[in-house]
N, C-alpha and C positions, 0 to 999 in steps of 0.2 A: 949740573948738566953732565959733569963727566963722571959722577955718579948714578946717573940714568946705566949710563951707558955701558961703566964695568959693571950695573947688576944683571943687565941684558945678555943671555946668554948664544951660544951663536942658532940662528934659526927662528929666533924667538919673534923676529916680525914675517914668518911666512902666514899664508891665508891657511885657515882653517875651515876645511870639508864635513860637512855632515855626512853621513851614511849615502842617505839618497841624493845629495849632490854629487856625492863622487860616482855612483853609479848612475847617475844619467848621464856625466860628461863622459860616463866608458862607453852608453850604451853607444848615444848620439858620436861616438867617435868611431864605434863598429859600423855602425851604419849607415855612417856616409865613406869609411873605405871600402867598407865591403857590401854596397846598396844590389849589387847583381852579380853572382859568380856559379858557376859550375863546379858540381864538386864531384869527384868518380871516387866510387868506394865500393866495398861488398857490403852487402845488409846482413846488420846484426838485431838484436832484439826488436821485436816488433809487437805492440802493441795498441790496439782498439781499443780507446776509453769510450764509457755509458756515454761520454757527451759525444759522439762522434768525432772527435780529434784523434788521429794517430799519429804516435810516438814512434820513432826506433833510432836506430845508434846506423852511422855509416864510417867504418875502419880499413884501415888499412895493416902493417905491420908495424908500425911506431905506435898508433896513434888511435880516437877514437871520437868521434863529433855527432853530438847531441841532434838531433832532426825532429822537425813537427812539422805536421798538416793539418791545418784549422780545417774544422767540417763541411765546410764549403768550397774547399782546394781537394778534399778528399773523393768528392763529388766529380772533381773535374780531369784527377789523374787518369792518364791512359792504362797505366799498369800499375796494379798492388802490388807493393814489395813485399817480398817473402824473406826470410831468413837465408844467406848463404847467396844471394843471386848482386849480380855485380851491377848495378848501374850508374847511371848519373845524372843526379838531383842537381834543378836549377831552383835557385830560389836566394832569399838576401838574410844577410847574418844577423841577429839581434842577441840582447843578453836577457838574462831572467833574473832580474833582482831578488827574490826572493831565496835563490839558491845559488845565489854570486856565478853563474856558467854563462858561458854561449850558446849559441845554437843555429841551426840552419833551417827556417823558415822554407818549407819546399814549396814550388807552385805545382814543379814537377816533376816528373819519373819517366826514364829514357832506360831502358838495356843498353851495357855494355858491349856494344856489340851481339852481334846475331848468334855469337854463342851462345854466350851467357843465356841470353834466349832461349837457345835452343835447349841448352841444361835444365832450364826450370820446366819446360818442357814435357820432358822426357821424362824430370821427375815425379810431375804431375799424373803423368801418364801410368808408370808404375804402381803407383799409388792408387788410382783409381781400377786399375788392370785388378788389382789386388782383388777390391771388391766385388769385380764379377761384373761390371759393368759393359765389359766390352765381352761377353761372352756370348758365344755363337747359340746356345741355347735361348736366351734372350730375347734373340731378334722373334719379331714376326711376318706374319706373311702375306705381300701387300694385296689387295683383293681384287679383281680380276677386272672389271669394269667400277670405279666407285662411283658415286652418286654426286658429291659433293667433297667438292677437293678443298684445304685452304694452304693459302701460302701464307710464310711468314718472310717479310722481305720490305725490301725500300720500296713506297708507292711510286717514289719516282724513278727514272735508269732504263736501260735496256734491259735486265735482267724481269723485270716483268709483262715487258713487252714479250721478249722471247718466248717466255714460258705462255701466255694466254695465245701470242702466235701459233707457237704448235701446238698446245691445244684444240686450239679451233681447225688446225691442220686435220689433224690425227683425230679426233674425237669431240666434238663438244662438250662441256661438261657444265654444271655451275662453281664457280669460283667464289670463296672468300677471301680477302686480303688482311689480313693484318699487317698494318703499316708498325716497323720500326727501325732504329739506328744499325746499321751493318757495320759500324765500327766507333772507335769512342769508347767512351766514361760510360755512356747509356746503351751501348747494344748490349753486353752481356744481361743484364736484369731483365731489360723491354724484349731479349728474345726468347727468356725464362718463360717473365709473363705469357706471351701468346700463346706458347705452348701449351702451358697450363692451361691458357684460356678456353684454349678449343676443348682439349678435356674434357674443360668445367660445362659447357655445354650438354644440357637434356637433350637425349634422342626424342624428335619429334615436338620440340617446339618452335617458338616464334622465328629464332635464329636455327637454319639448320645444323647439326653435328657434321665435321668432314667428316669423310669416311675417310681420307687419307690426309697427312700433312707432309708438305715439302719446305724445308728450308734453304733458302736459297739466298747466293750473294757473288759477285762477280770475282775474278782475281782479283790481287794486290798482294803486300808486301807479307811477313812474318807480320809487321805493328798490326798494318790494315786487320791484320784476319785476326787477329790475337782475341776478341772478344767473343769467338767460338771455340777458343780452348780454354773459358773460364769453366770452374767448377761448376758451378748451378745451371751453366748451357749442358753440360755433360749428364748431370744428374735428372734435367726437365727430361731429355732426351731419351734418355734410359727408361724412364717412370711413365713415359707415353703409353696408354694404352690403346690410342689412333696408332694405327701404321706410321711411322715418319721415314722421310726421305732427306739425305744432306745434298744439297749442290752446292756447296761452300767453296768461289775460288776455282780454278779450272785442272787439268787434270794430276798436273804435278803438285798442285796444296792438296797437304790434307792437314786437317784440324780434329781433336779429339770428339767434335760431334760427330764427325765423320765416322767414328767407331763406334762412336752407341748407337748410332741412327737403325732401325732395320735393313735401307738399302742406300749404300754412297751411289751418287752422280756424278759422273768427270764433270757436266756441267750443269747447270740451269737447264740449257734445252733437253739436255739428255734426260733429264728429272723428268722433263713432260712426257718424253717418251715412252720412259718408265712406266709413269701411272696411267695411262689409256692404252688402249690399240688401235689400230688405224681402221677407222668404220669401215673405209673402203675397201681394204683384205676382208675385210668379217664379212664386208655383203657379198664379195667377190666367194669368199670360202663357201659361205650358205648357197649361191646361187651351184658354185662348183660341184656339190651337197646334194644340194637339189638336182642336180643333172642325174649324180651317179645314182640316186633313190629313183626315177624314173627309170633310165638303163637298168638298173636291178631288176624295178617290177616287172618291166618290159621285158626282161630273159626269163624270168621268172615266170613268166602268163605263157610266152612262147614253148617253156619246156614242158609248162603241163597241156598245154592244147597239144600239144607232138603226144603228150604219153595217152593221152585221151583218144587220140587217133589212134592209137596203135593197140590200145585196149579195143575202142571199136571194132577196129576190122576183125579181129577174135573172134566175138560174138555174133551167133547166128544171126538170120533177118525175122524180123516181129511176124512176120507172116508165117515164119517155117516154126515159130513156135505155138501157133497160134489154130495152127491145120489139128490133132489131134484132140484139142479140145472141141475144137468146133464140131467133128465126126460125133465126138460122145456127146454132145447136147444134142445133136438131131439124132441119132438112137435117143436116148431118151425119148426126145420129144414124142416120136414115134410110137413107142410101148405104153406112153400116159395114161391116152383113153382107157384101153382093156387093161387098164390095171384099176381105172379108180373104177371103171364096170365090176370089175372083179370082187374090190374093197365094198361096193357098195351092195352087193347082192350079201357077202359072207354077214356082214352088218345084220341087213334084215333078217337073214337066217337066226341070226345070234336075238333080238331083239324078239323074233316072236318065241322061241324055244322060253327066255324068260319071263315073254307074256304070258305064257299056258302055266306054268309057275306061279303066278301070282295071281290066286282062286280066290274068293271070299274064306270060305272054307278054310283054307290051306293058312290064310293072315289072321283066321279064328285061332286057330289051334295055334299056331307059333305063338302069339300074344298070351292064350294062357299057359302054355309051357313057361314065359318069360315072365309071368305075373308069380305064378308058382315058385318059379326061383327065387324071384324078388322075397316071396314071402317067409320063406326055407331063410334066405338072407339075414331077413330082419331078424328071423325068430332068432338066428344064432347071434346079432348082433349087440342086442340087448343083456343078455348075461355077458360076452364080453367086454363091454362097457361097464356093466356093473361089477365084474372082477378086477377090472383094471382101477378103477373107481377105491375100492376097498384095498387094493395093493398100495396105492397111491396114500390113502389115508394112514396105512398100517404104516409106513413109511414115517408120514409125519407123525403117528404117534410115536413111534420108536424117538425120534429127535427129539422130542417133547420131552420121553420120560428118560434120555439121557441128558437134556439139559436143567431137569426137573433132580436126579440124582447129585448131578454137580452143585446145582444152587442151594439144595438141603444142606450135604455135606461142608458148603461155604458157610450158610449160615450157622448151623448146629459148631462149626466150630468158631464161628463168632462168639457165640454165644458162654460157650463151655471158658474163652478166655475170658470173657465178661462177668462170669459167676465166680472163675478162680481170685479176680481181682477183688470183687464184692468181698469173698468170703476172708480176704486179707485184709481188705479193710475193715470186716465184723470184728476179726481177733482184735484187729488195734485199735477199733472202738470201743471191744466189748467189755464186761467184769473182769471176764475169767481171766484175763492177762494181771487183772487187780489184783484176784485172790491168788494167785502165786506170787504175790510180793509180801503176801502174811494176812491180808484182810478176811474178813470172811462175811456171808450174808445169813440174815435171820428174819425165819419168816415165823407167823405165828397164825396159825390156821388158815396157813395155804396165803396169808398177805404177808410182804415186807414188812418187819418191824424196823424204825428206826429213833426208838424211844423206849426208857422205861417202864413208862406207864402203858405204850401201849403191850410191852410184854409181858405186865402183869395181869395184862385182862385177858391175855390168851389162853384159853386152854391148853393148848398144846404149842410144844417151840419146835422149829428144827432146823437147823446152821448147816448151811455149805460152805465145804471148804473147795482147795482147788481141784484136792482128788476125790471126792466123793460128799455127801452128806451124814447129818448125824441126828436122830431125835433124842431131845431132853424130856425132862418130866414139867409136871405142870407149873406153871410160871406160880414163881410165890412159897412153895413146897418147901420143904426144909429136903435138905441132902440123905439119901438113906444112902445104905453101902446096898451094892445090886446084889440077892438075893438069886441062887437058883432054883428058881422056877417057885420062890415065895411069894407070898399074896403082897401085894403092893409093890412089888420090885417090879424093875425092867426088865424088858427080853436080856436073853442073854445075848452080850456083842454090842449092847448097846450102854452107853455112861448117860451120867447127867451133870448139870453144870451148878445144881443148888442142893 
């Protein structure tokens, strides 16, 4: 036994831990000291994992502690931590076995105060400034009467009571509502959405398009309103191409939709204002309108009946214009009769002097004077005709025999290249190109020989060369020497070949 004892050395009966026992007695001992605690820090890294879990670190100047938010806490935060912005994370401590640390389980996110707030803010602001989104060219211009309004807002509240109150005040209109969260985890996206939504709307179908949109939401605090100076409320706002109006909050909040919107609202009702006019000035104007267009024409009829009168009195009376003509129609009338007595006597004077004029006699003889002429006419006609006739022809013979001189000379020299070719291809068909190569032909009484036997039967031989011909003596003959001008000899000039 007391050999056991000095082999045992000191420690040697403590318990022995595995891995994962010892780190569940750490975990389960973090976490039931530290089951709910608050922790204030500034945000350091921050990360979005694919699974929706966000990581980031919360530091101060010693020190640095691990943070997550499971994707369903992610859902539920009021504010996303950014990098550099101070708040304070509630939530309970656990460890991660797997990378021996701590960590801080967040449920939630709180600003450090309304600074800190107000810094990420501002920074936001700059940032988005940057891009052009708050710029005054941007804006558009809301349209004078619309058609179809919609709001983006809580269904329930005063805030929409107000605004459809004055509406119906000031103007009638049709209204659409799109119900969503004015603060929370879910208003920034759900107020994205509607925006969009109305956008997404065809002009002229089932659902009308507004023609304008108002976003609207009562006061509350920096938290309350915080979910109209997310990013993506900024950017639907900007990207609207419906008019939008912000009523966010009352005159002293403003929120960064407030600056892209086209036109801020100190409030909800003032937005209603905004977007209609008050029917009852408009009918009051038109009636007012109406008054002074009446009064106009009314001066305006009175000043020309005054210039109308006064041109009147001017002009003479229809009667005093009217005396001189009258005078000269009754002279005329008067002079009528003895004038068409007058007209009508000269007449028959004139009618018989050309009746004594036209005698049988008198219509004999004009007829054959006019027959005569005719005849005189014809006679001269006829050879005019017929010279014009032969001028005519002379004409076309002349074209004939210059298209007849053209067509000779085309053809004749067809022709002439046609015989040059021929006679080139005679040569290079023919002997004689043969016999200046050394050949020569032999004929024997006027026929070709091209045999011994037949040169022996011929009387007489005679060989052309290239340059000329030559006659031999009689085939068969024995060779004399030529003889001048001896009996049996050849002419002189000429040889023989036997």
């Amino acid at each position: 036994m007391s050999d056991l004892l000095e082999q045992a050395g000191p420690g040697a009966n403590a318990h022995e831990f595995t891995v994962s026992e010892l780190s569940g007695k750490v975990r389960r001992l973090i976490e039931g000291e530290f089951g709910h605690v608050r922790v204030r820090g500034e945000v350091g890294r921050v990360v979005l994992a694919r699974s929706g879990h966000l990581y980031f670190d919360l530091k101060d100047e010693r020190a640095v502690l691990s943070a997550v938010s499971w994707k369903g806490q992610v859902a539920r935060l009021a504010i996303r931590p950014e990098e550099g912005m101070e708040v304070v994370a509630t939530g309970r401590m656990t460890t991660f076995a797997g990378q021996s640390k701590y960590q801080l389980v967040v449920d939630n996110i709180e600003p450090a105060g309304a600074g800190a707030l107000m810094a990420m803010l501002e920074k936001r602001k700059k940032a988005l400034a940057a891009e052009g989104l708050f710029a005054p060219e941007r804006k558009k211009k809301l349209p004078w009467l619309p058609e179809v309004i919609g709001v983006v807002t809580s269904p329930s509240g005063a805030v929409i009571r107000d605004i459809l109150h004055r509406l119906r005040d000031r103007f009638p209109r049709r209204v659409l509502i799109w119900p969503v969260a004015v603060q929370g985890q879910a208003c920034a996206p759900e107020v994205a959405r509607a925006i969009r939504g109305f956008n997404a709307l065809a002009p002229g179908g089932a659902i009308p398009r507004p023609d304008l949109i108002i976003v609207a939401r009562g006061g509350g605090s920096v938290e309350d309103l915080w979910g109209f100076n997310e990013e993506e409320v900024v950017r639907a706002a900007a990207d609207s191409e419906i008019p939008l109006i912000s009523a966010v909050g009352h005159e002293t909040d403003t929120t960064l939709i407030d600056l892209a919107a086209d036109m801020r609202a100190p409030t909800p009702t003032a937005a209603a204002e905004l977007a209609v006019p008050v029917r009852t000035e408009l009918l009051a104007r038109v009636e007012e309108q109406g008054a002074r267009l009446s009064r106009a024409m009314s001066q305006a009829i009175g000043q020309r009946r005054q210039r109308l009168g006064d041109l009147s009195r001017a002009l003479p009376r229809p009667a005093t214009l009217l005396e001189g003509a009258a005078q000269r129609l009754d002279r005329a009338a008067e002079r009528l009769p003895a004038a068409l007595r007058a007209a009508t006597q000269h007449k028959r004077l004139h009618l018989s002097e050309t009746a004594a004029a036209i005698r049988p006699e008198t219509m004999r003889r004009r007829l054959r004077e006019a027959r005569a002429r005719l005849d005189e006419r014809a006679a001269r006609l006829k050879p005019a005709l017929l010279s014009r006739d032969i001028t005519r022809r002379a004409r076309e013979l002349e074209r004939l025999q210059a298209r007849f001189v053209v067509a000779a000379r085309h053809g004749l020299e067809q022709r002439r290249h046609k015989m040059s070719a021929l006679a080139r291809m005679l040569q290079g068909l023919g002997y004689t190109e043969t016999l200046r190569r050394g050949y020569a032909v032999v004929r024997g009484d006027g026929r070709i020989v091209t045999g011994v036997e037949a040169a022996r039967k011929a009387a007489a031989l005679e060989i052309e060369f290239a340059d000329g011909r030559i006659a031999v003596g009689r085939a068969g003959a024995q060779p004399r020497k030529p003889g001048r001008g001896g009996k049996g000899g050849l002419p002189e000039g000429q040889g023989s070949l036997f």
